[in-house]
N, C-alpha and C positions, 0 to 999 in steps of 0.2 A: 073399715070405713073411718073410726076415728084415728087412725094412722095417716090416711090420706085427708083428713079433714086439717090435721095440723101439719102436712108438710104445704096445705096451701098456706095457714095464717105466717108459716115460719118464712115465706116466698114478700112479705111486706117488707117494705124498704125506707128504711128512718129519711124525711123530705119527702116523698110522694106523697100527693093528696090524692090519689086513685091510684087502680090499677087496673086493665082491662081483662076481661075471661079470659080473653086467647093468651093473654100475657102470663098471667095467674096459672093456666094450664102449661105453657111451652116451659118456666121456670121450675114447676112443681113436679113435672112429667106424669101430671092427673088430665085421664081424658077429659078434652074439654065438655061431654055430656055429664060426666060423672062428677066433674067440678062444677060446675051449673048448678046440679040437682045439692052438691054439700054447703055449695055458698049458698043457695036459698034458707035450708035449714038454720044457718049461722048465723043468716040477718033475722030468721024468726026469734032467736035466743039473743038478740043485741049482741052477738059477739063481730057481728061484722057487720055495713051499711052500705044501701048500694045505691049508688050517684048515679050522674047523667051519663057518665063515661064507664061505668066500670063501677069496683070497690071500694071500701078503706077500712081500716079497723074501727070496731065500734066503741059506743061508752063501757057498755057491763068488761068487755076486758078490762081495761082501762081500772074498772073496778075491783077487778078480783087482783090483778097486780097489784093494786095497793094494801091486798089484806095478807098477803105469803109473808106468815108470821114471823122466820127466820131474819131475813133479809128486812122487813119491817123495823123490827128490834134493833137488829144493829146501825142500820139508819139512824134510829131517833138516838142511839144510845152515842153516839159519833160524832152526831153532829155539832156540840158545842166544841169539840177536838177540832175539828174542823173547820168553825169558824172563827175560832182562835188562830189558827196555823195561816187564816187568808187574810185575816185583819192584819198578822205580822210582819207578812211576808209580802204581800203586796201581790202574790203569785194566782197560778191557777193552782186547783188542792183537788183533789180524787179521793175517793174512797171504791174500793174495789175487791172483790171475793173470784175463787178459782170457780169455774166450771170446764172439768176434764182439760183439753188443751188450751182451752181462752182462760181470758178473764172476764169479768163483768161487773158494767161501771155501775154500782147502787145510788154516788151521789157525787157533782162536780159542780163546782164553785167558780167559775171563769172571773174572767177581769177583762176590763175593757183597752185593746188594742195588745192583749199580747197573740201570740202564735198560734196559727189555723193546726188545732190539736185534733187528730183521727179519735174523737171519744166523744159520749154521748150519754146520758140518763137511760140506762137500761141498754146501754149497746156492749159488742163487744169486740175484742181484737184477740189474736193469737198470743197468748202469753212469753212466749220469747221474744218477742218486740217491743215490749215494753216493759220498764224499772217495776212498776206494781207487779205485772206476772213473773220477772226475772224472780222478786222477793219472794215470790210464793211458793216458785217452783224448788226454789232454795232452803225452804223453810216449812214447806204442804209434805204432804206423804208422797211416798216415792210414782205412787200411779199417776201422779200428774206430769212428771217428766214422762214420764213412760209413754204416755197417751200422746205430747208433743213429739215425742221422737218417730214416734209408731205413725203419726200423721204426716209427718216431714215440719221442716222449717225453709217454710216461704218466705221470702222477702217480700215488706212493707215498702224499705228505703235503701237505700246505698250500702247503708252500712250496719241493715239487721242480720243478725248474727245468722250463718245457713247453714254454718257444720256442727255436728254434734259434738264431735270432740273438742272443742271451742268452749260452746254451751257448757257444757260439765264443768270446765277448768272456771269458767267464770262462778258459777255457780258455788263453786268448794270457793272460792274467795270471796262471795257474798256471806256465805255463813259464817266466815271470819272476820268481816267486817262488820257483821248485822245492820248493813243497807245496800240497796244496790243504785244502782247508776244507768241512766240510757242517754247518749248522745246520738240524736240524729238517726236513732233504729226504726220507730216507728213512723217518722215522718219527717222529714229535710226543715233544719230550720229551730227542730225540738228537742230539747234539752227536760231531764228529769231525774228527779230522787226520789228514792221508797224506803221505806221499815216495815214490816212485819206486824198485825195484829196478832198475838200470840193467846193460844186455848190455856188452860191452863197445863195441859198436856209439854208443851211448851211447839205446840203444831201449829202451824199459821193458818187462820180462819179470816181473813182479810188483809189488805195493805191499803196503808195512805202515802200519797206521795205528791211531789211540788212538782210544777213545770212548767217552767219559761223559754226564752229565746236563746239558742246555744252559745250566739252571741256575745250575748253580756249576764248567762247563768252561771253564776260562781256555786259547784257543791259544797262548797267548805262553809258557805257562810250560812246555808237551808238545812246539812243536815243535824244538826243539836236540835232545831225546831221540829222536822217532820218526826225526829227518832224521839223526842220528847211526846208530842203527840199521841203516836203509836203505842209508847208506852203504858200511856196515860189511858186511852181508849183499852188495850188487854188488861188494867187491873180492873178497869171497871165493869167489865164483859165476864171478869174472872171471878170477884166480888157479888156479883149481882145474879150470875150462871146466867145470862144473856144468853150465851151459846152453848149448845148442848154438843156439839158436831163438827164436820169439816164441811161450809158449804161447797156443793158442787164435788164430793168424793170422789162420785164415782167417776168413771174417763166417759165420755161421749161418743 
């Protein structure tokens, strides 16, 4: 039952202000009686709320997501990194941790009028498609390529990377570089830079990264800034034992 109770909340969709039963069942492939009788329970526990039309996620999620002490941490502990790198830069700024083949965005800093970016406050994307998961996957334990290759690589955009043998060669030259680069992978039009938040292991447990318009984004003049950043965010997570772990270890 709670197997099927969370692949309905997993069936939510970041902009929808509802969802209907029959929807909620055809996407989660839970009978819609059996989904009926788990969303009742979920709206009894504030985890879910149910409108004129259908569903939505409720407040107590809402709440308990703010208390996941890992990801909490590195949040608060980041973010003056953070808003340093967007007061400089003038850019959009990310902060993002692996989970198995994605990534996942813990905190983003937009700006007004740059580039319609696929990322979100708590969303996530395939980590081969973008600078932040290219650096993770570069720099995380080897189960996280693994888990990307094992799943495939789907294309975002035109030009997100789809062969593995690709992927690898990129990747042994991010670790030599200690940043990595995405033009126009995850979405047409987006340009990006990433570093490494490094454990003291020297394992990557996060990346921050800049992103603008492919346009008129020059990497050469962002990355001193995001790699300073980063750097600056691992002593302090290193100093402080913020991080005990790799988030998101295991593959999915």
């Amino acid at each position: 039952m709670l197997g099927r109770a969370l692949r309905l909340l997993s069936e939510f969709r970041a902009g929808e202000h509802e969802v209907s039963l029959a929807e909620l069942s055809r996407r989660s492939g839970v009978a819609k009686p059996t989904a009926f009788r788990l969303l009742g329970e979920l709206v009894t526990w504030s985890i879910v709320e149910r409108t004129s039309n259908g569903y939505r996620l409720g407040l107590r999620l809402f709440e308990l997501g703010q208390i996941v002490p890992r990801q909490r941490e590195l949040q608060e502990s980041a973010t003056p990194f953070l808003t340093d790198l967007h007061h400089a830069t003038g850019e959009t700024v990310h902060l993002a941790v692996p989970d198995g083949a994605d990534v996942v965005y813990l905190q983003k800093l937009a700006v007004i009028g740059g580039p319609r970016i696929p990322s979100r406050l708590g969303g996530r994307m395939p980590a081969h498609a973008t600078a932040v998961g290219k650096v993770l996957l570069a720099f995380g334990p080897p189960n996280l390529l693994e888990a990307a290759l094992e799943r495939g690589l789907p294309r975002r955009a035109p030009r997100t990377i789809a062969a593995p043998g690709l992927l690898r060669a990129q990747l042994d030259e991010i670790r030599e570089l200690g940043w990595a680069e995405e033009h126009e992978e995850s979405a047409p039009g987006v340009a990006c830079v990433a570093a490494p938040v490094l454990a003291a292991t020297g394992v990557a447990v996060a990346a921050i990264s800049i992103t603008g318009w492919s346009n008129r984004f020059t990497a050469a003049r962002v990355i001193p800034a995001v790699r300073t950043a980063a750097l600056g965010l691992s002593r302090t997570l290193t100093s402080d034992d913020v991080v005990h772990d790799v988030p998101g270890h295991n593959p999915r």
